[in-house]
Backbone as a ProteinNet text record, in pm:
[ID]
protein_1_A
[PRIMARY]
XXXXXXXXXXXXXXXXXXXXXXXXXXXXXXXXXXXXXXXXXXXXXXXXXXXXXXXXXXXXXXXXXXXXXXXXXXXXXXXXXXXXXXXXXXXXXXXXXXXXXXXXXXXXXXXXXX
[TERTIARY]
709.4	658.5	696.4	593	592.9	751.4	808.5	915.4	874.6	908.2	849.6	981.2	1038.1	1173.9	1156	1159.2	1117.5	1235.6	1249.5	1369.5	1307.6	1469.6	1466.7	1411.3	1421.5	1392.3	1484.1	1504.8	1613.4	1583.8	1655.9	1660	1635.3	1509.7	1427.8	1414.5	1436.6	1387.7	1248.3	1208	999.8	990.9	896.1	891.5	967.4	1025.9	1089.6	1012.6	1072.1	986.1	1083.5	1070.5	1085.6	989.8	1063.5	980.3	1021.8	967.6	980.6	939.8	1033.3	1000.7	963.2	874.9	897.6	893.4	967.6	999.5	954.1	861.5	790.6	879.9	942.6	1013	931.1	959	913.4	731.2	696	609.3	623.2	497.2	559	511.8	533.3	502.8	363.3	296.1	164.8	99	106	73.1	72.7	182.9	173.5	120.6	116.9	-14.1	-122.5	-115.9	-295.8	-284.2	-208	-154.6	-255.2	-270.1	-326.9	-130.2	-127	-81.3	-75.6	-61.5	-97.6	55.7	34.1	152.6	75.7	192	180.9	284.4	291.6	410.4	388	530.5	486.2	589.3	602.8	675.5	662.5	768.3	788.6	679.1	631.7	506.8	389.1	408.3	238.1	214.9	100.4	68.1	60.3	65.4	135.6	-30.7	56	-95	-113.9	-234	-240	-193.9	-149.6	-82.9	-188.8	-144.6	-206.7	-208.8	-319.4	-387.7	-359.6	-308.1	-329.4	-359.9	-440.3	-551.1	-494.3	-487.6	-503.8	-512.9	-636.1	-652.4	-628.4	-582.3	-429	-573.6	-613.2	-703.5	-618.2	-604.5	-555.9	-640.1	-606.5	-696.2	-578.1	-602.3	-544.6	-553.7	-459.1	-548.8	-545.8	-621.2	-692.8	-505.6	-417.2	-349.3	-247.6	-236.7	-123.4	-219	-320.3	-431.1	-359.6	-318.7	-289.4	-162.3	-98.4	56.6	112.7	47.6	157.7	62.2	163.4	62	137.9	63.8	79.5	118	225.8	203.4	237.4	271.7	317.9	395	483	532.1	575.9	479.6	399.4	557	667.4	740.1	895.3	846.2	960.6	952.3	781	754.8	794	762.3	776.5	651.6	616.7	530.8	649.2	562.7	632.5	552.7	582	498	562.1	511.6	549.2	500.1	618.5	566.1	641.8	552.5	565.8	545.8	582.6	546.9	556.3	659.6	654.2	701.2	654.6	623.4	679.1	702.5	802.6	658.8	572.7	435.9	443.7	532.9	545.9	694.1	759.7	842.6	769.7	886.5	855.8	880.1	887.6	920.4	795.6	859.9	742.9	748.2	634	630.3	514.8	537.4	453	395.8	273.7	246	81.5	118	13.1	-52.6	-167.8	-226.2	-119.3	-69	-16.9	146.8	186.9	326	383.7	499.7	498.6	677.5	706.7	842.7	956.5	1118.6	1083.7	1146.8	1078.1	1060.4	1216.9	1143.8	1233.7	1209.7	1340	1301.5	1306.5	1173.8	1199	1211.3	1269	1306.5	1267.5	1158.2	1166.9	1256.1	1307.3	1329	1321.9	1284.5	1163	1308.2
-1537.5	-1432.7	-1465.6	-1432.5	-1454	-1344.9	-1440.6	-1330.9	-1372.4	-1277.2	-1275.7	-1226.7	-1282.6	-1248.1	-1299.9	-1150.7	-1218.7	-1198.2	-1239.2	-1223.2	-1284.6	-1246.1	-1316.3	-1173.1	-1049.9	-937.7	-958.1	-803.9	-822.7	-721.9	-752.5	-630	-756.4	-709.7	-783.6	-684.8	-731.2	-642.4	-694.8	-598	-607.4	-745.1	-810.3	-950.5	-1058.6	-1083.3	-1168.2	-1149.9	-1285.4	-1366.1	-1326.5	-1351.3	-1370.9	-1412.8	-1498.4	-1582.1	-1486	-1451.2	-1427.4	-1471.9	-1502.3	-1629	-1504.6	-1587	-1544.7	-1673.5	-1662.9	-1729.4	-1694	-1796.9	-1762.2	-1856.8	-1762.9	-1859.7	-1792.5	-1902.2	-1858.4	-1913.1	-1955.6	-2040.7	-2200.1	-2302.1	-2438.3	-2452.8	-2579.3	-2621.1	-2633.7	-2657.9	-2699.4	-2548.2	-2462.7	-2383.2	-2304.1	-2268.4	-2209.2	-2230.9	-2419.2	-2480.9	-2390.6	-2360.1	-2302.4	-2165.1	-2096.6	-1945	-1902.3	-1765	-1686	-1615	-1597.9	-1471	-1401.3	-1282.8	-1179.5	-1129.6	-1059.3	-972	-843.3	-727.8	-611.7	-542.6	-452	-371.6	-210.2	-173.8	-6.7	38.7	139	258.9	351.8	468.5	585.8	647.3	776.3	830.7	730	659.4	573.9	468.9	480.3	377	247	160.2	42.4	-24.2	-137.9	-178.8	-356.3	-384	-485.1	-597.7	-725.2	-759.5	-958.8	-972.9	-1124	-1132.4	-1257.1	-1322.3	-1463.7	-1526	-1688.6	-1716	-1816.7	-1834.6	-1955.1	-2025.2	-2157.6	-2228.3	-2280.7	-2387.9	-2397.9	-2285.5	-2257.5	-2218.5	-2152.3	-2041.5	-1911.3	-1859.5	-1790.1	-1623.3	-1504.5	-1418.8	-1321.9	-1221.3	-1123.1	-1024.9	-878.8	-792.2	-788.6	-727.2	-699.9	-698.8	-600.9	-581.5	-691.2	-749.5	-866.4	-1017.6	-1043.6	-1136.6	-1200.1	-1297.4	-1394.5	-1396.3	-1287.5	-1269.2	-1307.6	-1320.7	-1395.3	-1498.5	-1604.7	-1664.3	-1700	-1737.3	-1767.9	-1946.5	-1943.5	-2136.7	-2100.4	-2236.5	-2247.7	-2347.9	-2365.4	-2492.8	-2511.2	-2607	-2648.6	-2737.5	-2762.5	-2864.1	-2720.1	-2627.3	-2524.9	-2383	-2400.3	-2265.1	-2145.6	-2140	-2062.6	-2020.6	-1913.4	-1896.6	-1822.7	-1807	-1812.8	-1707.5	-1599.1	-1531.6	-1533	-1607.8	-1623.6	-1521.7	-1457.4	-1350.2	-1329.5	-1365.9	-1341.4	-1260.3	-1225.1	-1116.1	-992.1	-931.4	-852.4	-695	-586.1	-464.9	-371	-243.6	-151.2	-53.4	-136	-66	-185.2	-303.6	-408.4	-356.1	-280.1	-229.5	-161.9	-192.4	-171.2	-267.3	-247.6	-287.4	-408.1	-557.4	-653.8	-704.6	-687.9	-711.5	-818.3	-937.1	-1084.3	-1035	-1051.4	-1005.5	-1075.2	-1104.6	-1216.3	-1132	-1123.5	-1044.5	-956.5	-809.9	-739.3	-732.8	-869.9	-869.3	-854.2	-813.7	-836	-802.3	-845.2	-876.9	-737.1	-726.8	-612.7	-606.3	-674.8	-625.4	-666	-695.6	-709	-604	-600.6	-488	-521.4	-505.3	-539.1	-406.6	-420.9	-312.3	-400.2	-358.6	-423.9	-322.2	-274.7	-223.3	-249.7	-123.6	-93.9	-106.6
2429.4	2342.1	2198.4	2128.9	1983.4	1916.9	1825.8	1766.5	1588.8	1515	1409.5	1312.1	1219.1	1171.9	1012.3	929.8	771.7	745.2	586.7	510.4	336.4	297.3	128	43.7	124.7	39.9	-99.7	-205.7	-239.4	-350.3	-450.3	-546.3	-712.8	-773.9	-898.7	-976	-1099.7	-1229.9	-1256.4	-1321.6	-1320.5	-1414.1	-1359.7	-1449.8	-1387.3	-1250.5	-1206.4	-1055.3	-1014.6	-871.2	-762.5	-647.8	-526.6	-425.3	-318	-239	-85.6	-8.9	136	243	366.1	459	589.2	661.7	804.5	905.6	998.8	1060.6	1195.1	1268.2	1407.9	1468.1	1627.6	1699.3	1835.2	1976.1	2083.3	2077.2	2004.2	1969.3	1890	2006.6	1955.2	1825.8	1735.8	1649.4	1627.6	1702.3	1741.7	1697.2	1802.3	1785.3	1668.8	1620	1468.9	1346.1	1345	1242.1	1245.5	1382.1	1376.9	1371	1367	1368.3	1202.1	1253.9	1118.2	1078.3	962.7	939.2	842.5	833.6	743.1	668.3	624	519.4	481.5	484.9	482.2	356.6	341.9	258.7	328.5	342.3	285.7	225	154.1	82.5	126.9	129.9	215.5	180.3	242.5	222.8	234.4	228	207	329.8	398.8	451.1	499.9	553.9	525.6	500	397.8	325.1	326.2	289.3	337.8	173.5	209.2	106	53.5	227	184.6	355.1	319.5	451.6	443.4	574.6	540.3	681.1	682.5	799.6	853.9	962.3	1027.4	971.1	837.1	777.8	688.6	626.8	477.3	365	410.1	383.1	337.4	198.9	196.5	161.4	179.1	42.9	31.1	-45.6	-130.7	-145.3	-157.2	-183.1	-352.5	-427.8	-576.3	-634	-567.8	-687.5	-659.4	-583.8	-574.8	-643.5	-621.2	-662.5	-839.5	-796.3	-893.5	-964.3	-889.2	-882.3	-725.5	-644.8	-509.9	-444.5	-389.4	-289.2	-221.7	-77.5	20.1	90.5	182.6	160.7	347.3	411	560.9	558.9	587.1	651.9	809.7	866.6	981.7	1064.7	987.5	1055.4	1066.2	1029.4	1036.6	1085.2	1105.4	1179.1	1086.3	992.7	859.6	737.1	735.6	596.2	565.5	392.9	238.9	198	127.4	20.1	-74.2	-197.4	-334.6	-393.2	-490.8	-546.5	-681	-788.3	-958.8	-1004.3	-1110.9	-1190.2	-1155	-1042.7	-972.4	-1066.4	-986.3	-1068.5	-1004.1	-1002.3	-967.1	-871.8	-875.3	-779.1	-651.5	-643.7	-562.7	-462.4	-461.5	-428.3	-318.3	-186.2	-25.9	53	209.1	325.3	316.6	321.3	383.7	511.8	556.6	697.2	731.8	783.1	828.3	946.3	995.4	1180.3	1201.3	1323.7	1392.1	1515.9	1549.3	1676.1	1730.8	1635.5	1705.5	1731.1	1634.4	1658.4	1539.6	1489.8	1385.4	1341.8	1220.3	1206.1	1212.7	1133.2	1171.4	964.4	909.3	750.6	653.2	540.8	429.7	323.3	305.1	119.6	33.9	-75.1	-208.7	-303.4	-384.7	-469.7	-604.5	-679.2	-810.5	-949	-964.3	-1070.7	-1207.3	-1326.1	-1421.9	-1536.3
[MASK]
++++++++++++++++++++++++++++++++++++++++++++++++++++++++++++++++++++++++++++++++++++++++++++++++++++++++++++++++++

C-alpha cells in the first residue's frame, strides 16, 4: 500500500521560499516515475483546495493564484516530489497535503507571516 509522508513545512515571512517534499514509500521505483501527483492546501474554515498537479511525464499545471510562484519537480531515484514555492504570501498559509488516487499524506504547515 501506497504511504504518502510530506514535510519541510515551516514558518516564512511574506517574500521568502520554501520547498516541500513528499515522500512515496511501499511503492517501487518504477512505479512512481509514472505516478501522477497532486498538492492540496487548506486553512481552518476553508475547504481544502487545489494547489498543483504533476503528471507521469513531468507535466505540470497550477492553480491561477500559485501560477508562477511554485513549481513542481520529482525525483524518480528517491521516490520524492518537491513543491517549490517563492514569493510566498500570508494567503499561502495552510496545511499541505501531496495525494495520489485517494491516498494522501498526513500534511505540512506553512505559516507565512505579513
Amino acid at each position: 500500500q501506497v504511504h504518502l509522508a510530506e514535510s519541510g513545512g515551516g514558518l516564512v515571512q511574506a517574500g521568502g521560499s520554501l520547498t516541500l517534499s513528499c515522500e512515496a514509500s511501499g511503492i517501487s521505483r518504477l512505479m512512481f516515475g509514472s505516478m501522477n501527483m497532486d498538492w492540496y492546501r487548506q486553512t481552518p474554515g476553508k475547504r481544502r483546495e487545489f494547489v498543483a498537479a504533476g503528471q507521469g511525464d513531468g507535466t505540470t499545471a497550477f492553480a491561477d493564484s500559485v501560477k508562477g510562484r511554485f513549481t513542481a519537480s520529482k525525483d524518480k531515484s528517491r521516490n520524492v516530489v518537491y513543491l517549490r514555492m517563492n514569493r510566498l504570501t500570508p494567503a499561502d498559509t495552510g496545511v499541505y497535503y501531496c495525494t495520489n488516487m485517494g491516498v494522501w499524506g498526513q500534511g505540512t504547515l506553512v505559516t507565512v507571516s505579513s
